[in-house]
NUBA-68172 format. One record per residue (C-alpha): x, y, z; residue in three letters. Coordinates in steps of 0.05 Angstrom, whole numbers, padded with zeros to 5 digits, always signed. Each point is the difference from the previous one (the first is absolute). Layout:
N
XYZALA;...
//
This chain:
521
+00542-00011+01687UNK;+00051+00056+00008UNK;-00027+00066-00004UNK;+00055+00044-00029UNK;+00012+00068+00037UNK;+00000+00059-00033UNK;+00063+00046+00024UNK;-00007+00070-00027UNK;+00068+00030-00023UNK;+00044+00039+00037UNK;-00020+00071-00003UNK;+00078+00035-00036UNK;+00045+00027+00051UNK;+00010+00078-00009UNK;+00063+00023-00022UNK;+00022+00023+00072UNK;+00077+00008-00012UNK;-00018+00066-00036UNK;-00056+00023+00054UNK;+00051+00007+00061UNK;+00046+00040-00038UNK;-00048+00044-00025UNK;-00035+00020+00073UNK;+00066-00005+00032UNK;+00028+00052-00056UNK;-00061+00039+00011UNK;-00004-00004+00073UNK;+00074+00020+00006UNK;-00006+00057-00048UNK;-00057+00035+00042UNK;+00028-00011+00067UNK;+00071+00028-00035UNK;-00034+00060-00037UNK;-00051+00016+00075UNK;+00067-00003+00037UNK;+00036+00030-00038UNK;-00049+00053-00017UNK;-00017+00007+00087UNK;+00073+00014+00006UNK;+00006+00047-00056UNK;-00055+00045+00034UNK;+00026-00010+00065UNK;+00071+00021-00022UNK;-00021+00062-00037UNK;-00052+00018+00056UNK;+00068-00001+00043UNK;+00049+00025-00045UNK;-00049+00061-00010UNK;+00001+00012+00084UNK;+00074+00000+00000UNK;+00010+00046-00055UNK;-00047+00055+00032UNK;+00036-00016+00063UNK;+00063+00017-00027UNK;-00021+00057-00040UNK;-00025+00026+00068UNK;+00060-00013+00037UNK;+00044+00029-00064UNK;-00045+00070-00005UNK;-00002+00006+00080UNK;+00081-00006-00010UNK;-00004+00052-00054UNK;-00038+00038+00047UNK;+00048+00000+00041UNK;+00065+00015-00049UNK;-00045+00063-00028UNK;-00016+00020+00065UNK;+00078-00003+00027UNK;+00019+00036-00065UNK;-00052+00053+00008UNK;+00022+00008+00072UNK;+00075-00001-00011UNK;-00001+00060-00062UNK;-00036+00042+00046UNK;+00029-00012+00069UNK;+00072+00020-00053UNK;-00040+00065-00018UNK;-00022+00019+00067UNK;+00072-00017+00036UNK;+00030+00057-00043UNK;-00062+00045+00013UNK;+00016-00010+00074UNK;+00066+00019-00008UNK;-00013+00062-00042UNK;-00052+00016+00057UNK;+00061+00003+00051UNK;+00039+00031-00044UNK;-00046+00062-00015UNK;-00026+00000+00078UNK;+00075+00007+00032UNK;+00040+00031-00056UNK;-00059+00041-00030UNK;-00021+00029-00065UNK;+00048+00048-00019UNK;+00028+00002-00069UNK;+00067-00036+00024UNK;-00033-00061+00034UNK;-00045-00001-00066UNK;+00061-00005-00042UNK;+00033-00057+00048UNK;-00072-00034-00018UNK;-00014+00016-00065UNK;+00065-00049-00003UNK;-00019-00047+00045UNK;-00073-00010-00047UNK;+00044-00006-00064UNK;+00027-00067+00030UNK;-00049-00025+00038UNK;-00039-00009-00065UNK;+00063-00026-00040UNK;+00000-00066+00049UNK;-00074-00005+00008UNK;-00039-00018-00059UNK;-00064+00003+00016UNK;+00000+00072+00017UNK;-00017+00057-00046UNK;+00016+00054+00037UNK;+00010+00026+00069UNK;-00018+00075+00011UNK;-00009+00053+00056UNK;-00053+00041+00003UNK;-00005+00070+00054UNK;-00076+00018+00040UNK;-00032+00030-00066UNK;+00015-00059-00051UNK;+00056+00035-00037UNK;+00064-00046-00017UNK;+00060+00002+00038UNK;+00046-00058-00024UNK;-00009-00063-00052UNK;+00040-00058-00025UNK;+00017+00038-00064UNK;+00050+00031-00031UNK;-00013+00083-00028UNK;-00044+00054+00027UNK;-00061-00017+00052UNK;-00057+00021-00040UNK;-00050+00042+00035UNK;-00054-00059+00012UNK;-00050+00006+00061UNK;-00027-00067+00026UNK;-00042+00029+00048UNK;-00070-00029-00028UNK;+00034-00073+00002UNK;-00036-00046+00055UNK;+00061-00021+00025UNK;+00010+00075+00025UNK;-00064+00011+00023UNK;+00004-00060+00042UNK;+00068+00021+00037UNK;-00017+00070-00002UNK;-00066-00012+00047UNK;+00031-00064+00040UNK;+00060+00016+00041UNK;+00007-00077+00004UNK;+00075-00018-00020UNK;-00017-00067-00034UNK;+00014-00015-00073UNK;-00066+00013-00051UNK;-00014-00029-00060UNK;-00043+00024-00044UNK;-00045-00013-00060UNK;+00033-00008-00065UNK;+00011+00056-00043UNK;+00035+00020-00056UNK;+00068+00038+00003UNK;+00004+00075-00022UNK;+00070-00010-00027UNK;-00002-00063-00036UNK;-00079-00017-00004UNK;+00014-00070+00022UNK;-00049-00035+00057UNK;+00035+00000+00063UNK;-00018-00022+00072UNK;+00027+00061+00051UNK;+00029-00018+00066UNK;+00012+00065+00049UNK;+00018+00023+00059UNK;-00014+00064+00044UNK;+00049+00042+00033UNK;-00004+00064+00050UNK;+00033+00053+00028UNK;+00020+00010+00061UNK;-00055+00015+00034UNK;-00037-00052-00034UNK;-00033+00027-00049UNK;-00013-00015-00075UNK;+00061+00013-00044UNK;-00003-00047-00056UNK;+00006-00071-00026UNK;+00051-00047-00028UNK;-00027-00042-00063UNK;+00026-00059-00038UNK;-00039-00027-00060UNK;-00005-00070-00028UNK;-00018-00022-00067UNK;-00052-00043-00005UNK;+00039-00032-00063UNK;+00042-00022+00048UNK;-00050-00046+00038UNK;-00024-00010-00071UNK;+00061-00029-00021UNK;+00017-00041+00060UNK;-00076-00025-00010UNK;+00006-00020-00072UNK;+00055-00046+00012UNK;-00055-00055+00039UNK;-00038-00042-00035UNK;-00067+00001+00020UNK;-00036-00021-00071UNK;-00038+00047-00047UNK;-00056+00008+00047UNK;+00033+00017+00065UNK;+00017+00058+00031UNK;+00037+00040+00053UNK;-00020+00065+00047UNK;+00031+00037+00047UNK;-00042+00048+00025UNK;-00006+00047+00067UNK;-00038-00032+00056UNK;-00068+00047-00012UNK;+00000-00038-00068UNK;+00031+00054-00046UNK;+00041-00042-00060UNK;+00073+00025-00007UNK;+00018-00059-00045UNK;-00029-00050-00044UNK;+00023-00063-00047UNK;-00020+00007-00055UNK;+00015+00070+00007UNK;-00062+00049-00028UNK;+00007+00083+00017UNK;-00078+00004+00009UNK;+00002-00048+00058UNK;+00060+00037+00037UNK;-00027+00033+00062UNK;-00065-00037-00005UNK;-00035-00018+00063UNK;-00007-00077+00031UNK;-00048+00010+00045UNK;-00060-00024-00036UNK;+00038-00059-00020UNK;-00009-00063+00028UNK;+00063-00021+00018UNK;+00013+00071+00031UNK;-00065+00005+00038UNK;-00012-00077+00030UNK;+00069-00025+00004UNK;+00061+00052-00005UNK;-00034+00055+00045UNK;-00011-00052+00045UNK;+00063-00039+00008UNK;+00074+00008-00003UNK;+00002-00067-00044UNK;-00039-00057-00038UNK;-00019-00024-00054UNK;-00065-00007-00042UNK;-00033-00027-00078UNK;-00049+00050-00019UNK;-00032+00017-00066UNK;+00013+00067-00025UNK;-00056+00047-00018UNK;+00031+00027-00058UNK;+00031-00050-00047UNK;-00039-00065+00032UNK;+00071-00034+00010UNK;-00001-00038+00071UNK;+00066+00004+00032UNK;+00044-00024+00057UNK;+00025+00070+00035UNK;+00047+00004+00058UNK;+00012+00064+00036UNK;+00047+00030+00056UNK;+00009+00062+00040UNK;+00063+00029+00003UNK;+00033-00003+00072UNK;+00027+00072+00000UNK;-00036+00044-00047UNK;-00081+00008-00013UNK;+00000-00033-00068UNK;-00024-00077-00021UNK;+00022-00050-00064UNK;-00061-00037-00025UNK;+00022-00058-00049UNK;-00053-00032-00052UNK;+00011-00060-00044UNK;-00060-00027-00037UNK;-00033-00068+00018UNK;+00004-00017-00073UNK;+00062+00013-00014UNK;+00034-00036+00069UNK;-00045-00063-00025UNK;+00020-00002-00076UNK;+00056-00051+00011UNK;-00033-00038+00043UNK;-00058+00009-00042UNK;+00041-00022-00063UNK;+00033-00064+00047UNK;-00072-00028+00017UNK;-00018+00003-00080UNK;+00066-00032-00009UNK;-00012-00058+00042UNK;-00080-00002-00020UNK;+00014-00005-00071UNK;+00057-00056+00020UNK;-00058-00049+00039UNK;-00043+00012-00061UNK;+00051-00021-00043UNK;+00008-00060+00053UNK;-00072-00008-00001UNK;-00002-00003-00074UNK;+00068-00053+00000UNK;-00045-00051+00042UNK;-00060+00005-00045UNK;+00032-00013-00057UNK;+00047-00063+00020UNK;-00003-00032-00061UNK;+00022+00064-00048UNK;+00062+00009+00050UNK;+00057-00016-00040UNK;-00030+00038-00059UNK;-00011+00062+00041UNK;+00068-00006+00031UNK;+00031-00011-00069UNK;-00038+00065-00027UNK;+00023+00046+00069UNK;+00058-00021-00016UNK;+00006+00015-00066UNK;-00026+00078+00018UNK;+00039+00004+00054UNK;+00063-00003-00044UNK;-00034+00034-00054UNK;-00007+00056+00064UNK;+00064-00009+00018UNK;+00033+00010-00061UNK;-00039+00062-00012UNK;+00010+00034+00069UNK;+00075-00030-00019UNK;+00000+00053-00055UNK;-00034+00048+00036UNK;+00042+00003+00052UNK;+00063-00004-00045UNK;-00021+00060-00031UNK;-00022+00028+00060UNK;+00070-00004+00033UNK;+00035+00030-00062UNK;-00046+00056+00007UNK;+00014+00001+00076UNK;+00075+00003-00010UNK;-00002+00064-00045UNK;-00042+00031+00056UNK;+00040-00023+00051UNK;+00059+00036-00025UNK;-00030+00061-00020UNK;-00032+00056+00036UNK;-00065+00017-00034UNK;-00007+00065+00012UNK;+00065+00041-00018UNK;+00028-00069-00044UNK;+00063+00000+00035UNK;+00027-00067+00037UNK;-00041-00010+00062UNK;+00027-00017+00073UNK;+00009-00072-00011UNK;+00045+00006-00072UNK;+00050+00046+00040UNK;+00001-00043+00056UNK;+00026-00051-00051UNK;+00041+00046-00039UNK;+00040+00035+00063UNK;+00012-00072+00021UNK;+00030-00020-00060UNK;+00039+00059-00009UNK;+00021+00002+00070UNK;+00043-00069-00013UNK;+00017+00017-00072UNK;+00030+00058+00035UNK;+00040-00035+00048UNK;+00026-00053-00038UNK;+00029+00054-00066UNK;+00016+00050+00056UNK;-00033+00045-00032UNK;-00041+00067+00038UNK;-00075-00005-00001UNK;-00046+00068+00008UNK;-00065+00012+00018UNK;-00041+00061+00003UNK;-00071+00008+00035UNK;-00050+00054-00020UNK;-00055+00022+00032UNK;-00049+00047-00031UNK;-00009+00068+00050UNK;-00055+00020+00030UNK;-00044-00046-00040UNK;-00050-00016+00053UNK;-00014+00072+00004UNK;-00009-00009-00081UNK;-00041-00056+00001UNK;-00044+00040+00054UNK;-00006+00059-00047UNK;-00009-00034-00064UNK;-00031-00068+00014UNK;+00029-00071-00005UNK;-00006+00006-00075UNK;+00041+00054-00011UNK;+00039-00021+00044UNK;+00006-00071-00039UNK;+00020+00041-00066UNK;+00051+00035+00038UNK;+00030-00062+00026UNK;-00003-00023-00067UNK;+00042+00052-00034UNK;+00055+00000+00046UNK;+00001-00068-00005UNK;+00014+00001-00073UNK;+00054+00055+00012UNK;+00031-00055+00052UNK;-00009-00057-00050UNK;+00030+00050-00058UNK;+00070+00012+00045UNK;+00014-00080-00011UNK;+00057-00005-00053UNK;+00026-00070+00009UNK;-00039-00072-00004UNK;+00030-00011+00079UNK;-00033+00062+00022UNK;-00063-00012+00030UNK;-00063+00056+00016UNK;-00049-00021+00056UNK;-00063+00031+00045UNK;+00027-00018+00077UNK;-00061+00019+00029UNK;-00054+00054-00009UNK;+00037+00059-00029UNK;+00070-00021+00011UNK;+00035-00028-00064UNK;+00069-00039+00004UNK;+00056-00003-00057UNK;+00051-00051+00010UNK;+00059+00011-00041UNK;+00057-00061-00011UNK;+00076+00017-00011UNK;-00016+00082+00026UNK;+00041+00040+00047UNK;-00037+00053+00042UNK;+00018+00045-00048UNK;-00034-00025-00049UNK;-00062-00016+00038UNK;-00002+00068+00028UNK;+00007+00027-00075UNK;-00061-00054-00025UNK;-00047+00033+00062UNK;+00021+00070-00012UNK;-00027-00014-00076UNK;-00062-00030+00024UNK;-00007+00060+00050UNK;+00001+00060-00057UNK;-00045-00045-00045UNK;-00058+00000+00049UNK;+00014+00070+00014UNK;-00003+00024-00071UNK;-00068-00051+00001UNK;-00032+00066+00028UNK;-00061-00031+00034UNK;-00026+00053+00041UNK;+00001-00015+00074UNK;-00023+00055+00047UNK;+00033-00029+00060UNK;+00063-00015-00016UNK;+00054+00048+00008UNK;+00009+00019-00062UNK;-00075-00006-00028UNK;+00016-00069-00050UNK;+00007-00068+00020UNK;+00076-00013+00021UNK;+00033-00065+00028UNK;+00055-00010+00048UNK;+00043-00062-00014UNK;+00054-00034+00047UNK;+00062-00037-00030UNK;+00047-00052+00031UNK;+00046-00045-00044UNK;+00058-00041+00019UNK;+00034-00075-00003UNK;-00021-00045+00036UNK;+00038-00048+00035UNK;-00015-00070+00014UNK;-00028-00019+00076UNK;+00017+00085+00005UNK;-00060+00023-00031UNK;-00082-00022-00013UNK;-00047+00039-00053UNK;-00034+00025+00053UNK;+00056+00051+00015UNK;-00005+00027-00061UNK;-00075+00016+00004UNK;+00010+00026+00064UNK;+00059+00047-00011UNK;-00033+00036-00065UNK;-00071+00005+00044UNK;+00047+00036+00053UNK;+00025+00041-00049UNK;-00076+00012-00035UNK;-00016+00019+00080UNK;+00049+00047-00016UNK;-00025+00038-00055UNK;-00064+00005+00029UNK;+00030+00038+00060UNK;+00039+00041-00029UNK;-00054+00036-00042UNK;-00018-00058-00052UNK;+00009+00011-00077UNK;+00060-00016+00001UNK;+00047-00075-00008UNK;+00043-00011+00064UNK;+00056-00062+00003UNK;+00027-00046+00062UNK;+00067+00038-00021UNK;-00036+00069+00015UNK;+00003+00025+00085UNK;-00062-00008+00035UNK;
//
């Protein structure tokens, strides 16, 4: 008899076509998003070394530039104090040789601009000759430091002393000074030259060391002559308690160092340098934060990309829906920073035309415009003027009165300047700080000289008070040049060039007044 066999089914196959694709999808999108997470880190980890590096290697350069400046203004200084020193020691003091260099000061600080003033001062204190024009007021400097010192060390050397502030113009100044003697060698008074610490503040201003840095020069016992940002309570203040002062800069001619500062908290990379010739250092700070923001704002960047990466792999199967809906924003983006930056560039071509201060036609318009005009010019043969004002004295104005004043008085000459235009050719621009330009198609010099003249007597009858000038109100001095240019004979640049000779002109020969290329020199 056959037994029959019982065979038990088959157990179903699992779907496995699926199950690959699946752990292969998964295993690829870990090892893709660990990789590329491990390089990430290790890239931004780097990135971050560089940038310090470099910061370091940038603010050890600055170091460097301030300290060259620094040493450079003053070494200028001091070679005319030397030479005043020989001066007073073989010619002597008499009221002759104190003429000769009362003449000799005048233009010594008309071609240096860092100085403030040079003077001469006898054994008791008392004045014997500055850099300015009038009477020698009766001032004693005896109590200064800078006398003290020289008075008490018969050392010939240069001094400079603590900053203080200026008994004829109250401004913070740094002195530099220099003994001389009799013949017998004995005490008979000093020669002084004083900088402006705006100066250095100036010069300093135009780095950029972020909102959070900062710049000293200072004397090497610590004593601050200058600081960026610039605050009067902390001229004159001593380093020496300071940590950079007291572990590294009293130390060493050199280095660097990150340290956290004990008054705002902000950690900072600092660099600092001795100068080679004079006892003064430049310490530069820039803040840890602020050197790291971009690469701070790059590692973001490229987190928030491998997230998005991270989130693409996850989500395989909603790929072409979630490409079709970036894609969709993006151009919805696009077409709004479209308009955005449509109207932004109309708005940017008004400004970019226009001065904003005095509304006149700024640098770049006249550029354009004396171009243009310049080959109009030479194709109808026709004479093309300019004249170039500069407003007189107004740094001494702006000194007095503040920037804001001195902004409002900038503005209301302008409008006299814009006022003398009286065809659509003519064309009323600020050239720079306070010197104004009017170009002027189809005039003769004549004319031009007529149009500045005009401007001149408006300003004047303006009547804004100005105790320096000459004539106690603000004044300008123009210069004028006009003529035809001729093809491969002539560029726009000699026409600029010619009516600045002629505004050098003005100024030389008193100011307040309009001078042509026609006039003698």
């Amino acid at each position: 008899m056959t037994i029959p066999i019982a065979i038990a089914p088959r157990p179903a196959r699992p779907a496995l076509k699926s199950l690959p694709i699946t752990y292969l999808a998964t295993v690829f999108v870990v090892l893709v998003c660990v990789s590329l997470m491990s390089a990430e880190v290790w890239r931004s980890w780097n990135a971050r070394n560089i940038e310090l590096h470099e910061t370091e290697i940038a603010t050890s350069n600055l170091a460097r530039a301030l300290s060259q400046h620094a040493d450079d203004t003053i070494k200028e200084a001091d070679t005319v104090l030397v030479g005043l020193v020989e001066r007073l020691e073989v010619d002597g003091a008499g009221s002759a040789s104190l003429e000769r260099l009362h003449k000799l000061l005048i233009q010594h600080i008309a071609e240096l601009s860092q100085l403030n003033d040079l003077s001469i001062y006898d054994e008791t204190g008392l004045w014997l000759a500055n850099a300015r024009n009038g009477p020698i007021q009766v001032v004693n400097n005896a109590d200064r430091q800078y006398f003290r010192y020289h008075r008490s060390h018969p050392g010939r050397g240069p001094y400079i002393g603590p900053p203080v502030r200026s008994r004829s113009t109250g401004a913070w100044i740094v002195t530099v000074s220099r003994r001389f003697n009799h013949a017998d060698g004995s005490f008979a008074g000093l020669v002084l030259g004083t900088i402006n610490i705006d100066y250095f503040k100036k010069y300093y201003d135009s780095f950029d060391i972020g909102r959070a840095g900062s710049i000293f020069l200072s004397l090497n016992d610590g004593t601050m002559l200058v600081r960026r940002p610039m605050m009067d309570d902390t001229i004159g203040k001593n380093l020496s308690n300071y940590p950079i002062y007291r572990d590294y800069a009293s130390r060493s001619a050199v280095g660097t160092a990150i340290m956290k500062s004990g008054q705002d908290g902000v950690e900072r990379l600092i660099a600092y340098r001795h100068l080679e010739q004079y006892p003064l250092f430049v310490t530069v700070a820039r803040s840890k934060d602020e050197v790291l923001a971009e690469w701070r704002a790059d590692s973001y960047l490229h987190l928030f990309g491998a997230m998005l990466l991270t989130l693409a792999l996850g989500l395989l199967g909603w790929r072409l829906i979630h490409q079709i809906r970036l894609r969709l924003l993006a151009e919805s983006d696009l077409l709004c920073v479209q308009e955005s930056l449509r109207t932004l560039n109309r708005h940017l071509e008004q400004l970019a035309l226009q001065d904003s201060l005095t509304g006149l036609a700024n640098r770049r318009q006249f550029d354009h415009a004396l171009r243009d005009e310049f080959s109009r010019a030479m194709r109808t043969e026709n004479s093309l003027a300019l004249v170039m004002i500069d407003v007189d004295y107004f740094k001494q104005y702006n000194d007095i009165y503040g920037h804001l004043a001195g902004d409002e008085c900038l503005r209301q000459i302008s409008e006299i300047v814009k006022a003398s235009k009286n065809r659509p050719g003519d064309l009323a621009a600020r050239y720079g700080g306070e010197e104004l330009v009017v170009l002027l198609p189809d005039t003769n010099l004549a004319g031009a000289v007529a149009v500045a003249e005009k401007i001149r007597v408006a300003i004047c009858n303006l009547h804004i008070e100005h105790p320096c000038s000459n004539v106690g109100l603000v004044t300008i001095s123009a210069g004028v040049d006009a003529f035809v240019p001729v093809r491969d004979g002539n560029i726009p640049f000699e026409l600029i060039q010619a009516a600045d000779r002629a505004l050098y002109a003005a100024k030389s020969a008193g100011r307040n007044r309009v001078c042509s290329s026609a006039d003698p020199h």
